[in-house]
LORODO-461421 format. One record per residue (C-alpha): x, y, z. Coordinates in steps of 0.05 Angstrom, whole numbers, padded with zeros to 5 digits, always signed. Example, Ala and Ser with C-alpha at 12.3 -4.5 7.8 and 13.67 -1.06 7.14 Angstrom:
residues 2
+00246-00090+00156+00273-00021+00143
END
This chain:
residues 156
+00000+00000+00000+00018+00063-00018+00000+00102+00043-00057+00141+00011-00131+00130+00031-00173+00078-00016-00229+00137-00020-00273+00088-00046-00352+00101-00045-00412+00067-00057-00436+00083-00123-00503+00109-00130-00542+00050-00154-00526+00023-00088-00583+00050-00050-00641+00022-00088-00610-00040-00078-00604-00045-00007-00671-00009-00003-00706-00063-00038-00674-00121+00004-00687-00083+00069-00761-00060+00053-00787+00000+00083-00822+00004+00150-00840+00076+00171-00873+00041+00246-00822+00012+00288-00817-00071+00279-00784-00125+00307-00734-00152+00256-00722-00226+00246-00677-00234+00299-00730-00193+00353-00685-00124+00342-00725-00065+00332-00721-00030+00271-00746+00027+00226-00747+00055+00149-00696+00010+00114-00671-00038+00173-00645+00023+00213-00635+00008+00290-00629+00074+00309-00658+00157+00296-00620+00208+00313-00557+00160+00356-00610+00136+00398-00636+00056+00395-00705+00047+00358-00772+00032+00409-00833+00002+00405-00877+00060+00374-00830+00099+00340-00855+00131+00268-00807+00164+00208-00829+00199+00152-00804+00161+00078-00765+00223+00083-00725+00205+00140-00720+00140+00112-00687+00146+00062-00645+00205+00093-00627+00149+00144-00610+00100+00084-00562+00149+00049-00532+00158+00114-00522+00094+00139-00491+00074+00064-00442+00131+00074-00427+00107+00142-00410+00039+00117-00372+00051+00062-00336+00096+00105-00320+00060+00156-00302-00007+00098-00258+00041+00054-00217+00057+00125-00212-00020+00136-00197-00042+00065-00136+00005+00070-00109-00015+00142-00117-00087+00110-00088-00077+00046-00149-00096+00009-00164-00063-00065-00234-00080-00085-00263-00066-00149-00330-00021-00154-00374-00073-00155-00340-00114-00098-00346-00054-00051-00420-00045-00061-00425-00118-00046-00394-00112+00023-00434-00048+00032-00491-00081+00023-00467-00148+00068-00446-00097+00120-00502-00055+00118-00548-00119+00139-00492-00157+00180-00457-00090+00218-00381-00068+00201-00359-00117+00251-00392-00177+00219-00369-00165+00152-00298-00149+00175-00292-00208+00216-00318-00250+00169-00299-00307+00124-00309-00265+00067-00277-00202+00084-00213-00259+00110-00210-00279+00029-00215-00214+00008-00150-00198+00053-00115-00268+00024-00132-00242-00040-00185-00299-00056-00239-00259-00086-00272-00310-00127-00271-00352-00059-00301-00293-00020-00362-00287-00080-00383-00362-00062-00370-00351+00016-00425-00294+00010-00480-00343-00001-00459-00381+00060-00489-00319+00110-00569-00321+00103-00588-00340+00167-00614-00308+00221-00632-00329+00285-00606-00394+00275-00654-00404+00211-00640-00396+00138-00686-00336+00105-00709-00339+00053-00704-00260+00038-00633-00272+00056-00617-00323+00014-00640-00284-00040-00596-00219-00016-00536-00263-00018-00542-00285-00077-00547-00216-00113-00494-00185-00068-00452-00250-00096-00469-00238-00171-00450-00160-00155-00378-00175-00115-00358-00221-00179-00383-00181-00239-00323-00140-00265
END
């Protein structure tokens, strides 16, 4: 590495896509997993956890969404580089997308990110498919989720 930042981004078709594997809720909901949630699988408004009863605006959904992409990419782009990791476009929004549903820690810890450092990125596409569970249960929505951001991380 070359000492610079990555200064990589999600690209802008990014947010549909996580937007239509998330759904939109603008009433507070348990997630799969009993977590609650709001507008596009956020956790929290305004740094504080989502509660039973909260309500958002689509606006502040999708405020929230853009956000929370920028927040992940972020915080990826800063880890790629301390790791030594180039991605490609496409393999970025992948892991934004995994991260976005799985947290920064469980992308970073995972099996896939671990290829992605040992430079096994065809290895990391298939490892994708492996996470769509949730609560101990396979999900069907999940499954489906993996299997795009899989497509995405190994088109060129």
């Amino acid at each position: 590495m070359d000492g610079r930042a990555t200064n990589m981004i999600a690209s802008d078709s990014l947010a549909p896509k996580v937007a239509r594997f998330e759904g939109c809720r603008l009433k507070a909901y348990r997630d799969a997993v009993g977590v609650w949630t709001i507008g596009f699988g956020n956790t929290t408004i305004d740094g504080r956890s989502v509660c039973e009863g909260d309500v958002i605006t689509q606006e502040q959904a999708e405020a929230m969404l853009a956000r929370s992409i920028a927040y992940f990419a972020a915080r990826l782009d800063a880890i790629a580089l301390k790791d030594g990791i180039r991605f490609s476009q496409n393999q970025f929004d992948a892991l934004v997308s995994f991260a976005y549903n799985v947290g920064v820690a469980g992308c970073t810890r995972s099996d896939v990110w671990q290829a992605c450092k040992e430079a096994r990125f065809e290895q990391a596409a298939t490892l994708l498919l492996n996470h769509d569970h949730a609560g101990g249960k396979r999900l069907k929505g999940l499954t489906r989720r993996r299997q795009a951001e899989s497509a995405l991380f190994a088109t060129p």
